[in-house]
C-alpha positions as CSV (number, residue, x, y, z in Angstrom):
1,X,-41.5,35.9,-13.0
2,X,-44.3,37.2,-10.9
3,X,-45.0,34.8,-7.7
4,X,-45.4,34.7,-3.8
5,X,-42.2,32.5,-4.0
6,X,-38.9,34.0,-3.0
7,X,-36.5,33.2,-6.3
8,X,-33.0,31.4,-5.3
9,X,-30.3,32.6,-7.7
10,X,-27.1,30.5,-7.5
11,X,-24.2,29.4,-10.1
12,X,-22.4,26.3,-10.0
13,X,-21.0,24.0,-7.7
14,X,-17.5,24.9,-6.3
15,X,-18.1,28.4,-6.6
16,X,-15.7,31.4,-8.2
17,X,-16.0,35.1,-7.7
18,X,-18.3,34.7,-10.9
19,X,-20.5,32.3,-9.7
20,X,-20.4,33.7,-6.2
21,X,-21.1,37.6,-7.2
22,X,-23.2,37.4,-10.0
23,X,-26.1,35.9,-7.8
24,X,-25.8,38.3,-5.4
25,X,-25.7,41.1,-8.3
26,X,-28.8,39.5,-10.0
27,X,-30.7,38.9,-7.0
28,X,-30.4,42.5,-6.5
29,X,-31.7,43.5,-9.6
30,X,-34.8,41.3,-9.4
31,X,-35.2,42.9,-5.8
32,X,-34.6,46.6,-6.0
33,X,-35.5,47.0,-9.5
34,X,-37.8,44.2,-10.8
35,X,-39.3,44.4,-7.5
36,X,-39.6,40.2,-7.3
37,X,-38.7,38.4,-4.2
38,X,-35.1,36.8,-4.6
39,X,-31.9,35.9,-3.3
40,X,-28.7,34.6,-4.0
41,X,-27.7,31.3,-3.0
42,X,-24.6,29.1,-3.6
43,X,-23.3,25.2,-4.1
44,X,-20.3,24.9,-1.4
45,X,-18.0,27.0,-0.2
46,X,-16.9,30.0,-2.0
47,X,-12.7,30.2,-3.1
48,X,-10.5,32.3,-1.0
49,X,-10.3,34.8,-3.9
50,X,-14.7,34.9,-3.7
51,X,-14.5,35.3,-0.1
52,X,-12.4,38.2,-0.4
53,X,-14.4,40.1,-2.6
54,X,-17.9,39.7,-1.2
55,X,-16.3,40.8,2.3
56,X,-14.4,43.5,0.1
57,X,-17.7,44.9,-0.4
58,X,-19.3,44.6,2.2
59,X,-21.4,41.8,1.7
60,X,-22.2,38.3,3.6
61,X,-21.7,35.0,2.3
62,X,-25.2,33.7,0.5
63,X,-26.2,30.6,2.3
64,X,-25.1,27.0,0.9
65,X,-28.1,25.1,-0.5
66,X,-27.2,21.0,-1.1
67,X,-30.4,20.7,-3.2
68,X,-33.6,21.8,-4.7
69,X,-37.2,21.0,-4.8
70,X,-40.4,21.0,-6.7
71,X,-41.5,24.2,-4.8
72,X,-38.4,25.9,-5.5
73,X,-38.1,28.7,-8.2
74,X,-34.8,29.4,-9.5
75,X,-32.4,31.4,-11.7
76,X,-29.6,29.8,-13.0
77,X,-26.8,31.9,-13.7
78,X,-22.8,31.2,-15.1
79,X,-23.4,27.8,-16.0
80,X,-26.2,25.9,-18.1
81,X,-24.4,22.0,-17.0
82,X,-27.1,20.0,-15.1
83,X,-23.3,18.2,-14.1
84,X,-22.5,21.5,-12.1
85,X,-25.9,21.6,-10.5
86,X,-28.0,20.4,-7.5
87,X,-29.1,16.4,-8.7
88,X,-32.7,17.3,-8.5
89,X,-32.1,21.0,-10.6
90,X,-35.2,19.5,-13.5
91,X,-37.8,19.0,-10.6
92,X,-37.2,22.8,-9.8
93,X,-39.2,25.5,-11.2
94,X,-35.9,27.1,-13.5
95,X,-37.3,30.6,-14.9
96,X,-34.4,32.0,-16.1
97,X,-30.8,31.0,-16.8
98,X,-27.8,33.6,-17.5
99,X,-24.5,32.4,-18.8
100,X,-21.3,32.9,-21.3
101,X,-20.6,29.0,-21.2
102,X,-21.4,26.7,-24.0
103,X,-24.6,25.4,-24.7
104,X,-24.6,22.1,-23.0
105,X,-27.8,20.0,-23.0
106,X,-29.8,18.0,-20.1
107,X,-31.7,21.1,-18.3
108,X,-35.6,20.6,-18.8
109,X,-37.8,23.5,-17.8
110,X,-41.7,23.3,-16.9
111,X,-42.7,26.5,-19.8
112,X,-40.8,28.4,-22.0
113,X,-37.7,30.8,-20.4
114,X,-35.9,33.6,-20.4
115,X,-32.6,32.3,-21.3
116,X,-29.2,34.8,-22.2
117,X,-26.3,33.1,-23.5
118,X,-23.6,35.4,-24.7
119,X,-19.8,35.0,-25.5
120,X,-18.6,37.5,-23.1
121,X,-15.7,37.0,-20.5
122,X,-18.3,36.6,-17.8
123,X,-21.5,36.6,-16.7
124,X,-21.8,39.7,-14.7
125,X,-21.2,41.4,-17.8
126,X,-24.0,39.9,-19.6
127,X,-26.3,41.2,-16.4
128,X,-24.9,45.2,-17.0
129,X,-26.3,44.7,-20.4
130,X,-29.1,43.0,-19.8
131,X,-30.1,45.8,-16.8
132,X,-30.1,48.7,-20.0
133,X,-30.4,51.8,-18.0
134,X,-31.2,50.4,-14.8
135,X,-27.4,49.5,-14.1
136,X,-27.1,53.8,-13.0
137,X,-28.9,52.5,-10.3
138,X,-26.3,50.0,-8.9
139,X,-24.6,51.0,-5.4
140,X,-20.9,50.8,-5.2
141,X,-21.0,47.3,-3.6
142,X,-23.1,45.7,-6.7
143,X,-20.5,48.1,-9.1
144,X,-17.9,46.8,-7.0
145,X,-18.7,42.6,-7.6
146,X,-19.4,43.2,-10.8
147,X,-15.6,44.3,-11.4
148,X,-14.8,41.5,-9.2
149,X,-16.0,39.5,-11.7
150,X,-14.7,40.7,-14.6
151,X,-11.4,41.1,-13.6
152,X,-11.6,37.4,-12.1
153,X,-12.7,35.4,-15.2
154,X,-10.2,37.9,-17.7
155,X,-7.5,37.3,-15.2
156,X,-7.2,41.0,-15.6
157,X,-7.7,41.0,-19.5
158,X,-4.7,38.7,-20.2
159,X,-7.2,36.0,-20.9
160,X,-8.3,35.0,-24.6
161,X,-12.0,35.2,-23.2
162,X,-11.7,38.8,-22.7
163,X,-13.5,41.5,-24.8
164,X,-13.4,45.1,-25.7
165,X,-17.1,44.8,-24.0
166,X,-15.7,43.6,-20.6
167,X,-12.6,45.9,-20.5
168,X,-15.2,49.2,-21.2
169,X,-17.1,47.7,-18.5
170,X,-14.4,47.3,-15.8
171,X,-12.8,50.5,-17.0
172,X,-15.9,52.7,-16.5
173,X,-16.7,51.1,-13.3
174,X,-13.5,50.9,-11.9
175,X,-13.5,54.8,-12.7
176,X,-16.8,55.4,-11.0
177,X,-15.4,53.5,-7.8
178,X,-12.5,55.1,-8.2
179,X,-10.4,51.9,-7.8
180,X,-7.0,51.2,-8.7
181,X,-7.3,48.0,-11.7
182,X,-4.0,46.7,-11.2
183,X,-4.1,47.4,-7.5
184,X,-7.4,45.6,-6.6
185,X,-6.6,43.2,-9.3
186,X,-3.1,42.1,-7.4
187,X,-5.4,42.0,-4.0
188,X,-7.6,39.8,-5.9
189,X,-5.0,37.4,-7.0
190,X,-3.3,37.5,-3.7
191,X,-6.3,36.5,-1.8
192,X,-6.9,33.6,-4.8
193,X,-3.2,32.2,-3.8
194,X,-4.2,31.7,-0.4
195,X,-4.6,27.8,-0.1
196,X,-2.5,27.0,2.5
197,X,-6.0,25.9,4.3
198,X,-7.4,23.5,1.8
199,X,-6.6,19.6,1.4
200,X,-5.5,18.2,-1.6
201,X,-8.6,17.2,-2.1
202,X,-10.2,20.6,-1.8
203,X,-7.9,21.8,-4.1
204,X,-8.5,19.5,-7.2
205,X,-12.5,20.0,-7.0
206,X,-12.1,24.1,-6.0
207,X,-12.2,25.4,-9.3
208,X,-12.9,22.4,-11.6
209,X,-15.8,21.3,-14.3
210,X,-16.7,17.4,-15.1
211,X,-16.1,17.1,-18.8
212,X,-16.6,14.0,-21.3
213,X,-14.2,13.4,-24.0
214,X,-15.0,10.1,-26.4
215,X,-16.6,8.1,-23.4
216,X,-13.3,8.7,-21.2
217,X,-15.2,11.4,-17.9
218,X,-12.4,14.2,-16.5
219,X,-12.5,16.3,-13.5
220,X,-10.6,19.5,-14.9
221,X,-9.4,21.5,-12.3
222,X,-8.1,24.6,-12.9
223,X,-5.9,27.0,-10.1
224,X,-5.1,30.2,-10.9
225,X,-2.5,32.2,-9.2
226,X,0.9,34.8,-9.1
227,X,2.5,32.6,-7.1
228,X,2.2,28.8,-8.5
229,X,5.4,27.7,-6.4
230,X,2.6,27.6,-3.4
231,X,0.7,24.9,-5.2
232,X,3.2,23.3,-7.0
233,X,5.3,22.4,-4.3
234,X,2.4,20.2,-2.9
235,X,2.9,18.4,-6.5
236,X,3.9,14.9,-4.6
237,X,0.4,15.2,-2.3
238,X,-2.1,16.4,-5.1
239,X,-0.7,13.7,-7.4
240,X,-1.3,11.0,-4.3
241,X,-4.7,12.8,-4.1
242,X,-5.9,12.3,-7.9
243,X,-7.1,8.6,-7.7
244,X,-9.1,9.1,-4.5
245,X,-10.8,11.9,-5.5
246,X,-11.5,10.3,-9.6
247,X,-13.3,7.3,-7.5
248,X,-14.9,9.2,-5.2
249,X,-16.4,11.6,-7.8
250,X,-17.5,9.0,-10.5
251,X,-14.6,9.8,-13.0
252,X,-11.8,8.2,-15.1
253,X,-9.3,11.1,-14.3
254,X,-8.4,14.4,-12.8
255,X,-6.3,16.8,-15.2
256,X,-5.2,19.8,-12.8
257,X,-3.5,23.3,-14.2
258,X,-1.9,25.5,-12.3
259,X,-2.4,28.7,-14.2
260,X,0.7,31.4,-13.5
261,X,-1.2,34.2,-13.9
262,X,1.8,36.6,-14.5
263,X,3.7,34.6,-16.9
264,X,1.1,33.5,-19.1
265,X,1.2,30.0,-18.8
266,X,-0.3,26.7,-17.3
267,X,1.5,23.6,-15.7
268,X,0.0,20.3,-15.6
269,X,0.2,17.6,-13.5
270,X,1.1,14.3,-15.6
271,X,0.4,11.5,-12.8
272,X,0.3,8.6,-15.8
273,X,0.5,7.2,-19.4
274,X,-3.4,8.7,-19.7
275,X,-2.3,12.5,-19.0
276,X,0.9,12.3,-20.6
277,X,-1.0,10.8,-24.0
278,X,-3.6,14.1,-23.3
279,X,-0.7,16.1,-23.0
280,X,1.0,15.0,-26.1
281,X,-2.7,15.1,-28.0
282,X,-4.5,18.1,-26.6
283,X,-1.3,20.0,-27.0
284,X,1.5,18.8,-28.3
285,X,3.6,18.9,-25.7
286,X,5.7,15.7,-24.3
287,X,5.8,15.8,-20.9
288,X,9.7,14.0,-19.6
289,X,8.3,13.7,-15.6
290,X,5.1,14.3,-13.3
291,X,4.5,18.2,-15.2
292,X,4.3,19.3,-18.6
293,X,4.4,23.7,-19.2
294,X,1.7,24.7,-21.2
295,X,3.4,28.0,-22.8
296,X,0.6,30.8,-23.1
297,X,-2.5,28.6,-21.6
298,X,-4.9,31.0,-19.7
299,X,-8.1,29.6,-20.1
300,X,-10.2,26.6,-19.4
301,X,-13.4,27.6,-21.3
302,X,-11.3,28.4,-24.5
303,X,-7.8,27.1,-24.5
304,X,-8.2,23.9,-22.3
305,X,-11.9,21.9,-22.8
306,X,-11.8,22.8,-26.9
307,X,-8.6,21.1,-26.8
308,X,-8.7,17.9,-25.2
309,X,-8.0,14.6,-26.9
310,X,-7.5,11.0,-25.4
């Protein structure tokens, strides 16, 4: 990776704790240990849950980028969707990408790459492993967003997505920081539930992917919380919302979940025929008004995109 030109790290737009630590982790790794140039970088604003942790320790917010050039070098890292990246992401120099998403298509790089795809819970995981010994020489704040970021995408191991790998990892680390899991876990969420300062609007594009199914282009937005009362009592404005934001984002249809994190399960929002015959489809669930409850849905990546029909 050897050149005068700082490296940007950065993850995908509408940024998680994942895709708002693991640059910072990885950046720090290619700094301290690699000895390259690099920092991290990030598409829009981190989530409440994000901002918590990188203040949490002790970190500042990487600076917002809109877009990338033909002099830019960059790692790629928790996604590998062109759809989740700046528009001109195949006119930048990409030397690495880092992810536990599938595989899906359209990235074009200049020369061959380092590229690490693993099924793991998330990608900070996939880092410690590929740091070998070098991850003794983490300081508690890189330890410390790297359990941030387990405990995030594993929604503290009651996800399907989590591994034995992941739990080890969070367990050790946790142990080295000497952190409480289910304490700093129920700060976390707690911090994540906080979105009493977004717009409707805000909310269906904070945590949510653009995904194709036969032709028919979804925004899936998933929110995660303890408390899904707080979102769901906005159901009347975030179903007004939907249309504007489909239009204004090139697709057919937003499908939002609320995930309650405690009891296991995921509500969606059925604003017409199309969601209630995805519903019905995906599922196999017939929703009788404007939400459907998804018994024992937790996860997006494994539970929700496999799943959809139209």
């Amino acid at each position: 990776m050897d050149s005068d030109v700082t490296l940007k790290v950065f993850g995908h737009k509408a940024p998680d704790t994942d895709s708002t630590a693991s640059p910072l982790i990885w950046a720090w790794y290619l700094s301290e240990v690699r000895g390259e140039a690099a920092e991290a970088r990030l598409l829009g604003a981190p989530n409440t849950e994000a901002a918590f942790v990188i203040d949490r320790w002790g970190f500042d917010t990487p600076a917002i980028i809109e877009d990338v050039t033909a002099e830019d070098r960059v790692v790629i890292v928790d996604t590998n969707n062109p759809a989740e990246l700046p528009a001109s992401i195949n006119d930048a120099d990409i030397v690495q990408i880092i992810d536990h998403h599938k595989l899906t298509g359209g990235i074009e790089t200049r020369a061959p790459i380092d590229i690490t795809i693993k099924p793991l819970a998330c990608t900070a995981t996939i880092m410690h492993n590929l740091m070998g010994s070098n991850a003794e020489r983490m300081p508690n704040g890189i330890k410390g967003l790297m359990l941030s970021c387990i405990l995030s995408d594993t929604l503290e191991f009651r996800s399907p997505t989590t591994t034995e790998q992941d739990k080890k990892l969070a367990e050790d680390l946790a142990a080295q920081l000497e952190v409480s899991i289910p304490d700093y876990a129920a700060e976390m969420f707690a911090a994540k539930s906080d979105v009493s300062n977004f717009s409707e609007a805000e909310l269906l594009r904070m945590d949510s992917k653009e995904y194709a199914v036969d032709g028919t282009k979804f925004r899936v937005s998933v929110l995660e919380t303890p408390s899904p009362a707080a979102i769901l009592d906005r159901k009347d404005a975030l179903l007004t919302a939907m249309p504007t934001v489909a239009q204004d984002d090139g697709v057919d249809q937003v499908l939002l979940f609320v995930v309650d994190i405690l009891n296991e399960e995921a509500t969606l929002l059925v604003p017409n025929e199309l969601v209630k015959s995805v519903a019905e489809k995906s599922f196999g669930m017939t929703a009788m008004g404007d939400t459907v409850v998804l018994p024992g849905v937790m996860s997006r990546k494994k539970q929700i995109i496999p799943a959809l029909k139209v």
